[in-house]
Residue, then its C-alpha position, 0 to 999 in steps of 0.5 A: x500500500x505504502x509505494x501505491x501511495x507514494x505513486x500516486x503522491x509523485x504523480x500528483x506532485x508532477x501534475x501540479x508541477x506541469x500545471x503550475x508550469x503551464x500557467x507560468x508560460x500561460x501568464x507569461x505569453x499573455x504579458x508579452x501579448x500585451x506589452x506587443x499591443x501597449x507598444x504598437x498602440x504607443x507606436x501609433x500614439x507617437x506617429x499620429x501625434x508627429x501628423x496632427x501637427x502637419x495636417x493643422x497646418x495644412x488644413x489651416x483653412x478649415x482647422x483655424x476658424x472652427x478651432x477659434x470659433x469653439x474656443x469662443x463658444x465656450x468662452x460665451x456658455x455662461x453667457x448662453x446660460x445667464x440667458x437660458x435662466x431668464x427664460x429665453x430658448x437656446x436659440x434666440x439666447x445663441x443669437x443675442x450671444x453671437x450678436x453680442x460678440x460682432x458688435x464688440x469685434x466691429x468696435x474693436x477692429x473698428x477703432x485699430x484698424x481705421x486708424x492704424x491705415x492712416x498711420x501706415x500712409x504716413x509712413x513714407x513721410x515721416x521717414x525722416x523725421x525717424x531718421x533724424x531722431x534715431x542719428x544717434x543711433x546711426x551714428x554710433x552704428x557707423x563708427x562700429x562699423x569703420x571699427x570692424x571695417x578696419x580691424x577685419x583689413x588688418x587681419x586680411x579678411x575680404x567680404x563678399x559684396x554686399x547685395x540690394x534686396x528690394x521688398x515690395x509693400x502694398x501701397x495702402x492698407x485699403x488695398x491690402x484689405x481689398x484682395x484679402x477681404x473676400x476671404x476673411x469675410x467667408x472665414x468670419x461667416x463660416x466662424x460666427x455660424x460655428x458659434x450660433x449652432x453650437x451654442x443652440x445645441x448646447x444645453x441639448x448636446x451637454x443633456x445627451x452627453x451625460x445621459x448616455x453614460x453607461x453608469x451614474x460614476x461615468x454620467x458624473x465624471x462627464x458632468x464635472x468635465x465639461x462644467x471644469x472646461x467651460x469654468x476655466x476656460x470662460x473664467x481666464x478669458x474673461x478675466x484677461x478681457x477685462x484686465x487687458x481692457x483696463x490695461x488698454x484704456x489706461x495706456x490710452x489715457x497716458x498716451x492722450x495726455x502725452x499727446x501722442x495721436x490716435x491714443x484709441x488705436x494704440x489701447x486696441x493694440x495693447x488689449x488685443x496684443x496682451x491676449x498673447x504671453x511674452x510675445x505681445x508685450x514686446x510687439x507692443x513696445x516695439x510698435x509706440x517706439x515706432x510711433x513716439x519716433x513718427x510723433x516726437x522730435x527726438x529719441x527720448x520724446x520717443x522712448x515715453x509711450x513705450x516706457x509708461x506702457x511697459x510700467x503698466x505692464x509690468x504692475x498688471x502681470x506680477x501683480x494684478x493679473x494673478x490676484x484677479x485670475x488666482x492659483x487654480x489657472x496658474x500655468x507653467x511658463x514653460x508650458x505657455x512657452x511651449x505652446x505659444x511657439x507650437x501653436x504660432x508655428x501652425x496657425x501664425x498670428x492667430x494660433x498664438x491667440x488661442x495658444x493659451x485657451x487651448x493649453x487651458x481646455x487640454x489641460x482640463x481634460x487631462x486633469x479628468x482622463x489622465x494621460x499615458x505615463x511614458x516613463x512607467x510604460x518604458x520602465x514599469x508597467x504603464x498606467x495613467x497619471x492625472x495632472x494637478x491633485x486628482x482629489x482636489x475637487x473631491x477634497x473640497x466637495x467634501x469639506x462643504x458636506x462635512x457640516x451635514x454629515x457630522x450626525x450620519x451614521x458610518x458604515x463598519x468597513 
């Protein structure tokens, strides 16, 4: 009996071996399967992400009016829903919205470009008074130049003829505005209809959007991602519209008092301007020099305009901007960066308008969906992190209920 037994024990034993063995190799092809199809799908990731930009760049026709025209879509659903809350239907409140947002671009078109056209027509005229008030600047030029002139003889290095590179401009702004305004004015059309029927179908589309989620978590989660994009989206551009607003009738004050002319036109560049980080403030100082040069006699009249507005500048964004705005839309200046080039690279002027609302509305999202973990693909497992605390709101969500939960019962975990 007892070597029957013992039979029978070994046989059990190498059973369980060959299926312990078996389910080794099992798990085993399973993780290699898995990693395969994790790494073409990161593969594929990697090469669409390559393309997008080329095709939005390709694309530019179509791709930057619906992108603008959604970014101001969104940015205008508070004002679609303070409407809607009165009593008015989606459509008519879509409407006043859209109409509501031509009668401020006209104005705002209106009052920079209407006298900028002057300003550029009097170019040609004032070319010398701008050379007369920057000969010290020439001056100062030539002598370095003799300098360099000399030193490179010495040295017996000759340079190459220097060749005349004649640049064509348009002879007036009217004209320039003649040949592109047939597209502009489709692009504008095709935008605003954009705008109107989005806002129409919004509350309908959000309703749909979140009933259609297979859970009441999903159904949540949706809920307070489109609540999270349109807060923070409508929330910064209405804040800096306002603040670039106050920071564009200030410099214009400033400037009247100076007695510069056109002081209405220069605060519609500063506002307009001021939308984009960085960039926009160097341009605007860059153009009231080129200004105070066509208006002042001498190159210290000419540095003013520039230096009150850089002063305003400065107080606004170190100061008045984050206290208005807050911690919650703080954005690294390196993400800015990053997107202001990307997005001027594919769309010019007008990529580098919308570069912050839409790092904004990405940003949003991601915070909610998570985003692929690269590093822990490559070197662990792979899973997603979410950007920011994942349990803020959560954490302040709770905070407000702690009160009205402080007599309820708790369940024994």
């Amino acid at each position: 009996m007892l070597p029957a037994m013992d039979v029978r024990r070994r046989h059990h034993d190498v059973e369980d071996e060959t299926a312990g063995e078996a389910r080794l190799l099992a798990e085993g092809i399973t993780a290699k399967r898995d990693r395969l199809l994790a790494s073409l799908t990161l593969i594929a990731g990697i090469g669409l992400i390559i393309a997008i930009p080329f095709a939005l760049r390709t694309g530019a026709e179509f791709f930057m009016p619906v992108t603008a025209a959604l970014v101001v879509a969104i940015a205008l659903v508070p004002l679609l829903e303070w409407f809607e809350r009165r009593g008015i239907p989606s459509k008519p409140a879509a409407g006043l919205c859209v109409l509501i947002f031509l009668l401020l671009a006209m104005f705002a078109i209106g009052s920079i470009v209407v006298p900028a056209s002057d300003w550029v027509a009097q170019v040609p005229s004032k070319i010398p008074k701008v050379r007369a008030a920057l000969a010290p600047i020439f001056d100062l030029y030539k002598n370095l130049d003799r300098f360099i002139e000399k030193t490179m003889a010495q040295i017996a290095i000759s340079r190459p003829p220097s060749r005349t590179v004649q640049v064509e401009t348009p002879n007036s702004m009217l004209g320039l505005l003649t040949t592109s305004a047939p597209h502009l004015l489709i692009q504008l059309f095709f935008s605003l209809l954009v705008i109107f029927f989005f806002l129409a179908g919004w509350t309908a589309m959000r309703k749909k959007t979140i009933v259609s989620r297979g859970s009441f978590e999903g159904a949540l989660t949706t809920a307070r991602v489109i609540q999270q994009v349109v807060d923070a989206t409508s929330t910064y551009l209405g804040t800096i519209t306002l603040i670039n607003v106050g920071l564009g009738t200030l410099t214009a004050s400033v400037l009247w008092w100076m007695g510069m002319p056109s002081p209405v036109m220069w605060g519609g560049i500063v506002a307009v301007a001021n939308y984009i980080p960085y960039l926009g403030p160097i341009v605007c100082a860059l153009l009231l020099f080129l200004g105070g040069l066509m208006t002042y006699p001498d190159i210290w009249g000419a540095l003013l305009p520039p230096a009150a507005f850089i002063s305003f500048h400065l107080i606004e964004a170190n100061f008045f901007t984050p206290m208005v705005v807050g911690h919650r839309l703080t954005i690294s200046p390196l993400s800015i960066l990053v997107s202001l080039s990307f997005w001027a690279w594919v769309w010019g002027t007008t990529g580098a308008l919308l570069a912050v609302p839409l790092l904004i509305i990405m940003k949003t999202i991601f915070s909610a969906a998570g985003t692929p973990d690269i590093a822990g693909f490559l070197f662990e497992h792979g899973t997603l992190t979410h950007i920011g605390d994942p349990n803020e709101e959560e954490e302040d969500e709770r905070q407000e209920m702690q009160p009205a939960m402080v007599d309820t019962p708790q369940r024994p975990t």
